[in-house]
N, C-alpha and C positions, 0 to 999 in steps of 0.2 A: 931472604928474598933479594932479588938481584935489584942492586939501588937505580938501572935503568929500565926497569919495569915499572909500568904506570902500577897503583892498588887497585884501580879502577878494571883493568885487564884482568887480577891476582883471584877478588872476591868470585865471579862465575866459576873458575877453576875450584875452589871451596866449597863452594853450592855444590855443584855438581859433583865432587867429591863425596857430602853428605848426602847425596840424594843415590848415591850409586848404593850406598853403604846401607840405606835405611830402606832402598828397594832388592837389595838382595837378603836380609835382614825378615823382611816382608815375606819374599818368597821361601826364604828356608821354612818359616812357621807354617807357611802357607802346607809346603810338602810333610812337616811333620804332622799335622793333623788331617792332611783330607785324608789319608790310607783309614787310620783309623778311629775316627771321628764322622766327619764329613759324608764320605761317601757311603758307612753304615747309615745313617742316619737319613741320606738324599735314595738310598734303597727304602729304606723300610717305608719314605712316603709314598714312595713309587708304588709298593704293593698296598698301601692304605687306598692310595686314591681308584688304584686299579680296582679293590672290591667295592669300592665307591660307587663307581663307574659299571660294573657289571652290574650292582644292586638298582639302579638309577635306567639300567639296559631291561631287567627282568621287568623292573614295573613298569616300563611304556609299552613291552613287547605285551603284559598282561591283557594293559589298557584296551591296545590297540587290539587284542583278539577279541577281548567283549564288547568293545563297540560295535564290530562289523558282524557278531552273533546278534547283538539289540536291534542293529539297522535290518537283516537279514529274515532273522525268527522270534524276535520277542514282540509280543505284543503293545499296541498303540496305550499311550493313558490311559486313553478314555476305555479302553478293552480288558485294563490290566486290574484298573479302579471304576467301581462304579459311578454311570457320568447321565444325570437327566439334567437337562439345563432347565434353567428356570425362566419361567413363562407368565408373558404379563395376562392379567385375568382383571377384567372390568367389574365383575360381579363381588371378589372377592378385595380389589384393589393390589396394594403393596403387604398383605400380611404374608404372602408364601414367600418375599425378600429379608433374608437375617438384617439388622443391623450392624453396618460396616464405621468402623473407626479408618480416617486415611490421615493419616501422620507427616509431616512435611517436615525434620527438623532444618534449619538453617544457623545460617553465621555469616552475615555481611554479603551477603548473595547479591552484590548490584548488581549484575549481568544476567542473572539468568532467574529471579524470583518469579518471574512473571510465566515464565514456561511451568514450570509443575504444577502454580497453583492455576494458573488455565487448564492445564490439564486434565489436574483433578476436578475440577468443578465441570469439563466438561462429559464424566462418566456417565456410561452411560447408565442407572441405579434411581428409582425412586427416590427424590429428596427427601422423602420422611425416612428411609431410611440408610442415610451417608449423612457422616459428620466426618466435615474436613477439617482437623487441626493444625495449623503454623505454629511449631515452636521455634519460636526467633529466639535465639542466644548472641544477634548483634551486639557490637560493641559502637560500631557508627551509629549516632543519635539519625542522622541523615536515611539510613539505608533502614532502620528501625521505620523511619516514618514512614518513608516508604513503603515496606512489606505491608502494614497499618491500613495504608490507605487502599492498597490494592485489594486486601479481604475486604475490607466496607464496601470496596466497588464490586466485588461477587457476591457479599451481602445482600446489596440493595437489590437483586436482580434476584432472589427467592431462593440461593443456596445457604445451606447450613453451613458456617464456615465460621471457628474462632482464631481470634489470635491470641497465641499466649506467649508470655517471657517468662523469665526468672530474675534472680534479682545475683545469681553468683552463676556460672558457667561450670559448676560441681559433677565432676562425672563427664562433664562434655559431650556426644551424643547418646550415652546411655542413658547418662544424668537428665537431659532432656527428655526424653524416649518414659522414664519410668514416670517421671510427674507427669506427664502427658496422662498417664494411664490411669492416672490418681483423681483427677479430674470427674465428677459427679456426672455428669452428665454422658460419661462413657462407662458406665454400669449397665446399661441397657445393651452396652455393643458386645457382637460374639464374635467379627474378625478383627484384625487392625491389619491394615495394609501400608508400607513405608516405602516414601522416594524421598530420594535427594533431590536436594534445590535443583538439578540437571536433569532432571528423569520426568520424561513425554509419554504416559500412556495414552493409548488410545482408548478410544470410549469404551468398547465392549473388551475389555481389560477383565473388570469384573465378572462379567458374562460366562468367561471361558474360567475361569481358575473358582472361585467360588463353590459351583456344584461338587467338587471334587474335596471338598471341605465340609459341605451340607453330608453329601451320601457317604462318606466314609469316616465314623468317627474316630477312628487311630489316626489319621492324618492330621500334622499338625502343621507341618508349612507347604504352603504352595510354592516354588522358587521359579521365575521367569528369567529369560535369558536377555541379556545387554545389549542390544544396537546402536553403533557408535554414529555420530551423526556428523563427526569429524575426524574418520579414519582417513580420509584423503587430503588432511590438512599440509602434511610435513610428514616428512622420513619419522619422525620420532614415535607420529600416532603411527603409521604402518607397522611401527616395532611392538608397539600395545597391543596395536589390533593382533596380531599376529599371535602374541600370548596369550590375550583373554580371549580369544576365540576357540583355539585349543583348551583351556581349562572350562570353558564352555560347555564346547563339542564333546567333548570325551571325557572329562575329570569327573562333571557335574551327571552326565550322563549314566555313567559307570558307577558309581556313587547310588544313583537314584534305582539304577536296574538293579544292584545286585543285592545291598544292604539297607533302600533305602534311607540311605545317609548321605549327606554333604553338608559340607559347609556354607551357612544361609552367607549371603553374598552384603549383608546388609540392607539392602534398598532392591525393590521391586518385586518384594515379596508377601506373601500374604500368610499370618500367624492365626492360630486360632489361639483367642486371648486368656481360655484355660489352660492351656500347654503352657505359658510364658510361667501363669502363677503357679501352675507343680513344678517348673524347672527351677524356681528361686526367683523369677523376675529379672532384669537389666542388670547387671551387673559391671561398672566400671573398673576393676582390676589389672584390666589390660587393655592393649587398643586394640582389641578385635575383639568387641563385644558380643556381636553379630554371630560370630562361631563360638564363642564361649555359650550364650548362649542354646544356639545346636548341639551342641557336644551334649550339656546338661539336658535337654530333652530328649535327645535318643537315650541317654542312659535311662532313661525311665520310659522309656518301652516306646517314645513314640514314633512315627515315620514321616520322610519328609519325600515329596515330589518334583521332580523338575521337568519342567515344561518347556522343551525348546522349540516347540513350533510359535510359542507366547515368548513377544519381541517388545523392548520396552526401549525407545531411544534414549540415549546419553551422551554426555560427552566425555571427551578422555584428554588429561593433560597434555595441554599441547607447549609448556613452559619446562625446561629440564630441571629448572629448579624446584619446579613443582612435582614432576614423577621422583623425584628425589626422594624428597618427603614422601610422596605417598608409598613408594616401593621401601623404605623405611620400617613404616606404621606396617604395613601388609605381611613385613621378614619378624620383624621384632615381637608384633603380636601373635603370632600362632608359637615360635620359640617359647613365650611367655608362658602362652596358655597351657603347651607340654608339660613343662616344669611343675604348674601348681597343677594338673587334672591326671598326670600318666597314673598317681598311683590310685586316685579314685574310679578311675576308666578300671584300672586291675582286680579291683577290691569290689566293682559294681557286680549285683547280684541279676539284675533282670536280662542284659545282653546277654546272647550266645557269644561261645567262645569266639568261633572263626570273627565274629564282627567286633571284636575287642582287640583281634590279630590285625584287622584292615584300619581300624580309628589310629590305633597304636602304631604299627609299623608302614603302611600304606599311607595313609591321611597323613601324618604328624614328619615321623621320622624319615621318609624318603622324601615326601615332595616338599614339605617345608622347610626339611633341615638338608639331608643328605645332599639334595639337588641343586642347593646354592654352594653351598663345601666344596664337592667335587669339580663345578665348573670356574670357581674362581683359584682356588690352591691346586689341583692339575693344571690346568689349562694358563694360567697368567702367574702359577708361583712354580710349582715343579718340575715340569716339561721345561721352561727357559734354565732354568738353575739343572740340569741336563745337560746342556750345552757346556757350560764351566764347566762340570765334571763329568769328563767322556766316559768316564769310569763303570759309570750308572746306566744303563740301557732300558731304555720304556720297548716296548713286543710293539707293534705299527698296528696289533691290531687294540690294543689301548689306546691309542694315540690319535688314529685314522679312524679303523671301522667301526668302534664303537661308538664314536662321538656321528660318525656318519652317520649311522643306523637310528640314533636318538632324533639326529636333527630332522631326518626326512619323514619320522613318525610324530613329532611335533607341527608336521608342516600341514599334516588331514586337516587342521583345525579352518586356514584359510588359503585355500585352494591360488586365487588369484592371487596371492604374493609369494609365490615360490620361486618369482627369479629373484625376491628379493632374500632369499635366504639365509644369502655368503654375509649380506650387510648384520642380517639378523644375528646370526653367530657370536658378529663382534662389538654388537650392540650388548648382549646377553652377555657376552665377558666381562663388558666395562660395569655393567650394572652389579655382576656376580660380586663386585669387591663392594657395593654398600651391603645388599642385602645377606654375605658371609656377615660384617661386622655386625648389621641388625641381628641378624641372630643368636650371634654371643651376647650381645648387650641382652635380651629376652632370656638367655639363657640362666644367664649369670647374675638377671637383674640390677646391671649397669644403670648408671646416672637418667641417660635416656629411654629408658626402658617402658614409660607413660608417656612419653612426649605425644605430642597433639597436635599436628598441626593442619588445619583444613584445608584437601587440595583446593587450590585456584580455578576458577573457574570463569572462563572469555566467554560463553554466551555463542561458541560454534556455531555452526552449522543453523544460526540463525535466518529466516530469510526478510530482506531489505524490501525498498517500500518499490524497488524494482523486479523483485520476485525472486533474488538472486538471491544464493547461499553466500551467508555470512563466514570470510576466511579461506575459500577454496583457492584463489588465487594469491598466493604471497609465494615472497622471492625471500632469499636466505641474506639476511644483512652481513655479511662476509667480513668486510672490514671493521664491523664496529666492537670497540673495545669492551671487555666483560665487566661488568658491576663488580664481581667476586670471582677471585682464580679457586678453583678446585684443585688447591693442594696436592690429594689422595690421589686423582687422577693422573696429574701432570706427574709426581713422584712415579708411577708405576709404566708410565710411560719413555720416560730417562731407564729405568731399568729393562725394560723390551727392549728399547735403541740399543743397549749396551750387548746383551744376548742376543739380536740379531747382525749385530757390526761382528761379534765373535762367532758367531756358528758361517756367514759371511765367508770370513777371512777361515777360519781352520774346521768348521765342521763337515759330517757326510752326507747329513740327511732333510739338508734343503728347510731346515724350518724357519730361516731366515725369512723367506716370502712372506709365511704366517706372522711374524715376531713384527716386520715393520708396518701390517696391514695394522696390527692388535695395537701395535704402536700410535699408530694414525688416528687410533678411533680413540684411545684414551685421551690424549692431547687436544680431539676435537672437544673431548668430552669435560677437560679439564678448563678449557678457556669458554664452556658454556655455550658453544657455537648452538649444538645441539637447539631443534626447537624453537630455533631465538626467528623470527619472523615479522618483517611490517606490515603495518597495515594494508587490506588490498586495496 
């Protein structure tokens, strides 16, 4: 080194030296493997996910023809099933009303206990015979007392109404759900009907679903549809609404019309309490009890109904860290439930074929499994990892019109948010990467595979002692900083920046637009922004 040279000058020269050498280094390996490694391997997802995609195409294009055949030319419920409602008679009193069991499980309900057991006690059903049960599984001594005092105070006023706890949280709502049924004084009942601490029937609730249960004894659940009472809170419920109205409108529908089968939804349903005990009873194995359940009584011949003209209000996480968990519990448990039931579902003797075809391949494997796969590994892993290797060519109509064609047959469900579509898309992308990982975890029976956690619930769409709905008006707290960074997010979002700064700078086919939109929503979604609201 020349002795009127600074070191200090010498060292960048050296750096830069090894960094030329360890990035050309880089890129040789780079070239020796993407020929034949890389870009076989970035093909054959390309053609995985494209039958993905197409299977995922065939079952909405299904959907979507038997719903507008149901809407069109099948016949009404009450036309298809035998339906005499039942009729109050002075002479003979309350004997021609079965005995109804109404189930209320909880867990720390401060915000909202007071809505379902008002509710229920205000049915409209002879008190002699409706027995409303609270099963409190509180851990706050506080909200315990509370629930406590609120049944004594519908006590004292001439309803039947207990309150029960346990002493271990064993099973968690099924675990509740099955002592509940254990109970002596529900030997006399022949329905049970379940709501969540959030769920507002109305009075002739019973009225309309019931008969359909009395006059037809193969029917074993009645199933009512969800009315959100806080879908205009925040962008996050419009993304909810948006889904469960579609698996609503058509999944549950479809389902009901053609196999009568579907998946009991949990809460605002109504069982007939002899189907529970030939199905096995509650069973906690997974966190989809609810459909574990279903599965096992259709295998044994029974039928289930759904009622979507019967509207039950609810409310829907309006917390992103709470549809977190709940889209979790929702991915993880029907995965679960696959694994332990595909080969009893095969082996079962009473189903007909074709509906062992739809449980199996329809119900389980496209919409619980395939349907998350496909939009999170195409869409936010494949397609971008495309851009690095120009090598690889997706067909535009995988890419474009099949994802189009889904999205706009997704959108029947809620009519009035279809300009909010484009937002939906990339809402449903960012959520794609938990509910992918829920289902391998269900799959493969990972760590979290029973996890449990109860969504949160704010007490929506309450109304104040000024008349006003509770929550309709809130602003987006923009600048305030997150409790917890979402890792998974923020990580997948660095990787879309990078694949859309590259297709940007050397690509043909413009998907940069896509990449920093998909970009933007995972980042929002990583710093929790999502959801997050003050008070109005």
């Amino acid at each position: 080194m020349d002795p009127g040279v600074s070191p200090k000058f010498a060292l960048p020269e050296t750096f830069d030296g090894v960094r030329m050498e360890i990035t050309g280094q880089l890129g040789m390996i780079w070239e020796l493997v993407k020929a034949p490694v890389i870009v076989p391997l970035l093909q054959f997802s390309v053609y995985i996910c494209l039958i993905m995609s197409i299977m995922l195409l065939c079952e909405r294009v299904y959907m979507g023809i038997v719903i507008v055949l149901v809407k069109l030319f099948w016949k009404k419920p009450d036309k298809r099933y035998k339906f005499d409602p039942i009729h109050d008679d002075e002479e003979i009193g309350s004997s021609n009303f079965p005995v109804v069991l109404v189930q209320i499980p909880m867990f720390n309900e401060r915000e909202v206990y007071k809505l379902s057991i008002g509710a229920a006690c205000g049915l409209s059903w002879p008190s002699d015979r409706l027995v409303i049960q609270v099963l409190d599984d509180s851990t706050d001594p506080t909200v315990k007392q509370m629930v406590e005092m609120e049944c004594q105070r519908w006590a004292s006023k001439g309803i039947n109404i207990r309150y029960q706890i346990r002493e271990n949280r064993v099973g968690y709502k099924a675990g509740a759900l099955k002592e509940g049924l254990k109970r002596s004084y529900v030997k006399h009942c022949e329905f049970v009907v379940i709501f969540d601490a959030d769920f507002q029937p109305e009075p002739d609730f019973l009225r309309r679903s019931i008969p359909f249960l009395i006059h037809n004894p193969n029917i074993a659940l009645v199933q009512a549809r969800w009315r959100f009472v806080n879908s205009d809170e925040c962008l996050l419920t419009r993304m909810q609404e948006m889904s469960l109205d579609y698996h609503f409108t058509v999944e549950q529908e479809v389902g009901s019309s053609t196999h009568a089968f579907f998946g009991f939804n949990g809460t605002a349903g109504i069982w007939r309490i002899a189907a529970i005990n030939e199905a096995g009873g509650w069973k906690d194995r997974t966190t989809v009890e609810d459909m574990d359940l279903a599965v096992r009584a259709s295998l044994r011949g029974w039928k289930f109904l759904y009622l979507g003209d019967l509207q039950v209000k609810s409310e829907l996480p309006s917390t992103f860290r709470a549809f977190r968990f709940q889209q979790h519990r929702w991915s993880c448990g029907p995965a679960n439930l696959f694994r332990k039931m595909v080969m009893e579902i095969i082996r079962n003797k009473k189903v007909r074929f074709w509906k062992k075809v739809y449980v199996i391949y329809s119900f389980f494997f496209v919409r619980k499994i395939i349907a998350h796969w496909v939009t999170f590994c195409f869409y936010c892993v494949v397609l971008p990892l495309t851009i690095l290797v120009p090598e690889v060519k997706v067909p535009i109509w995988g890419s474009v019109y099949i994802p189009s064609i889904i999205t706009i047959l997704n959108s029947v469900g809620t009519p009035r948010s279809i300009h909010l579509l484009f937002y939906w898309i990339l809402f449903e992308n960012v959520m794609s990467l938990h509910r992918t990982k829920a289902t391998l975890i269900g799959l493969f029976e990972a760590g979290r595979a029973n996890e449990w956690v109860v969504t949160a619930k704010l007490g929506s769409g309450q109304t104040n002692a000024k008349g006003n709905t509770k929550g309709l008006k809130r602003f987006p707290r923009i600048f305030k900083l997150p409790d917890r960074l979402n890792t998974l997010e923020l990580g997948f979002a660095a990787f879309l920046f990078v694949c859309g700064c590259y297709d940007f700078v050397h690509g043909k086919n413009n998907y940069f637009i896509y990449l920093f939109l998909q970009t933007l929503s995972f980042f929002i979604s990583g710093l929790g922004w999502i959801g997050t609201y003050v008070p109005s």
